[in-house]
TISE-37765 format. One record per residue (C-alpha): x, y, z; residue number from 0; residue in three letters. Coordinates in nm, 3 decimals. Example, Ala and Ser with C-alpha at 12.3 -4.5 7.8 and 13.67 -1.06 7.14 Angstrom:
<atoms>
        c1        c2        c3     n   res
     1.230    -0.450     0.780     0   ALA
     1.367    -0.106     0.714     1   SER
</atoms>
This chain:
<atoms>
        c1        c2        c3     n   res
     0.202     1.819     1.707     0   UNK
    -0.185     1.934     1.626     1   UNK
    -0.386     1.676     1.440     2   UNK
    -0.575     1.815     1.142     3   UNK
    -0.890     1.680     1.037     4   UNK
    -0.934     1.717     0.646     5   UNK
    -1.295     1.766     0.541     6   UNK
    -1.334     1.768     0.142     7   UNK
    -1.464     2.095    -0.001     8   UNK
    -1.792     2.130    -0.180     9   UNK
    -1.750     2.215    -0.565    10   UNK
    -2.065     2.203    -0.747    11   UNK
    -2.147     1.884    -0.700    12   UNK
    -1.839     1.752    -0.651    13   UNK
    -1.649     1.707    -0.359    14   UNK
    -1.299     1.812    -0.368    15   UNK
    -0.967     1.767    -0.117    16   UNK
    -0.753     2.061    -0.039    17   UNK
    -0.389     2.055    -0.119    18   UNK
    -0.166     2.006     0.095    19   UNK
    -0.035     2.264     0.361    20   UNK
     0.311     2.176     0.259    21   UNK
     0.560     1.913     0.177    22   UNK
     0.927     1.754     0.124    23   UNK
     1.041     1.613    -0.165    24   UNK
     1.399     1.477    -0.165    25   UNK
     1.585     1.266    -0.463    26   UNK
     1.737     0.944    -0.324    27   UNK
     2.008     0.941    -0.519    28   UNK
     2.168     1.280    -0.390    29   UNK
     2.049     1.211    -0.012    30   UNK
     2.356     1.108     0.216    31   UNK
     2.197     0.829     0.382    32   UNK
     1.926     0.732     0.141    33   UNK
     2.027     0.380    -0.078    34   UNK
     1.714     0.258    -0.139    35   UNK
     1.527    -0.054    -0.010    36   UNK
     1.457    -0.428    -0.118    37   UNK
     1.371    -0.765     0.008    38   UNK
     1.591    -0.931     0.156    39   UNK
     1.602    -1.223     0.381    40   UNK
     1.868    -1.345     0.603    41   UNK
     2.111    -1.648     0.624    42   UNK
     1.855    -1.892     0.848    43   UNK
     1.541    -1.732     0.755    44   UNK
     1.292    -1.879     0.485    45   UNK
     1.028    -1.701     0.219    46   UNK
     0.781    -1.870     0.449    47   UNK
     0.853    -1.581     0.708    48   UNK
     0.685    -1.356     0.492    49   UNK
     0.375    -1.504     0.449    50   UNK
     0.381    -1.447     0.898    51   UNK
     0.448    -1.074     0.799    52   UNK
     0.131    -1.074     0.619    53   UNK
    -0.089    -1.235     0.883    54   UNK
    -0.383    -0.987     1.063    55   UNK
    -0.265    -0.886     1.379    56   UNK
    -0.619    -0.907     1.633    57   UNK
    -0.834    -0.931     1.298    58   UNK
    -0.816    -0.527     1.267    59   UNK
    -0.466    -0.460     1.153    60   UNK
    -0.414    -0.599     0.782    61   UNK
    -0.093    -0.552     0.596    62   UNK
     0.014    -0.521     0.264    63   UNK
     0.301    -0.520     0.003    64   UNK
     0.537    -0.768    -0.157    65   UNK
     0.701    -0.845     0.153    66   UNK
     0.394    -1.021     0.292    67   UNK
     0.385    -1.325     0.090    68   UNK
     0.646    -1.556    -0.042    69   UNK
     0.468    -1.617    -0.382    70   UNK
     0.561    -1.289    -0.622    71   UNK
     0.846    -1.175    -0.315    72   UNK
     1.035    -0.868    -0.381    73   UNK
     0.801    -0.815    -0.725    74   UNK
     0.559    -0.518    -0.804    75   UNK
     0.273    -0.797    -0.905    76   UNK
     0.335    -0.956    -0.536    77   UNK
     0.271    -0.613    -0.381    78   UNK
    -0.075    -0.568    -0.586    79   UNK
    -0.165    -0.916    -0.531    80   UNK
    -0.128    -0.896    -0.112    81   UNK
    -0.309    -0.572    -0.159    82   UNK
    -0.599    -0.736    -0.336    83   UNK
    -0.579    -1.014    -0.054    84   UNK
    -0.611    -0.792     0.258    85   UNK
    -0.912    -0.597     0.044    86   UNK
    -1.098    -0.932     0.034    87   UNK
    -1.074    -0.978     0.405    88   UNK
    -1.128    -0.618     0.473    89   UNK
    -1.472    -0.682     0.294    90   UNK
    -1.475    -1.033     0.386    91   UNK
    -1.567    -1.113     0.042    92   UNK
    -1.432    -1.381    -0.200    93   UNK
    -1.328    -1.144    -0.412    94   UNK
    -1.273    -0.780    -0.510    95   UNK
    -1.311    -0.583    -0.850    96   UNK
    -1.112    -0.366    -0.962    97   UNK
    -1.252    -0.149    -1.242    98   UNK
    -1.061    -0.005    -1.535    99   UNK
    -0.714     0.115    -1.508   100   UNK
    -0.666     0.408    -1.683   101   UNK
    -0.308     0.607    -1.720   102   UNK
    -0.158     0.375    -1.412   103   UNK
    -0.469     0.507    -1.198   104   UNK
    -0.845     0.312    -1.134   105   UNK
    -1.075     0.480    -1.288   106   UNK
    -1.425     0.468    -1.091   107   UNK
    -1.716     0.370    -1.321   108   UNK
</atoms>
């Protein structure tokens, strides 16, 4: 496989990314062996396991999503929260803003 390096187009004075060469879209509910995904943990495990999954690996590798802590697990909120967490250490700041959200999407100001 060739890796492509994506350079943003000039627009004016905006910068702008080119679509994409192509792409796959499939709906899960007429896919064979597609049934969908959720939390789940096992007989003998505890939601303390996922706070591990959400641990750095070698301070460079940060990960995200509401099956990295045990507070909000297996809850939209949970996933936002763990990815506001791993922003604050990614800055290694106290805390992060976020800006407006406009139409589900951050708007920059």
């Amino acid at each position: 496989m060739n890796s492509v390096r994506m350079r943003p187009r000039r627009t004016g004075s905006k910068r702008s990314w080119p679509g994409p060469a192509w792409r796959r879209a499939r709906r899960g509910g007429h896919a064979r062996r597609c049934a969908g995904a959720y939390t789940h943990i096992p007989q003998g495990g505890s939601p303390a396991d996922a706070d591990l999954l959400g641990e750095p690996v070698g301070g460079r590798l940060l990960f995200a999503g509401e099956h990295t802590q045990s507070a909000q697990l297996a809850y939209a909120d949970g996933a936002m929260t763990s990815g506001i967490r791993e922003a604050k250490r990614l800055l290694r700041q106290p805390s992060v803003h976020l800006g407006p959200v406009v139409c589900g999407r951050i708007r920059s100001e």
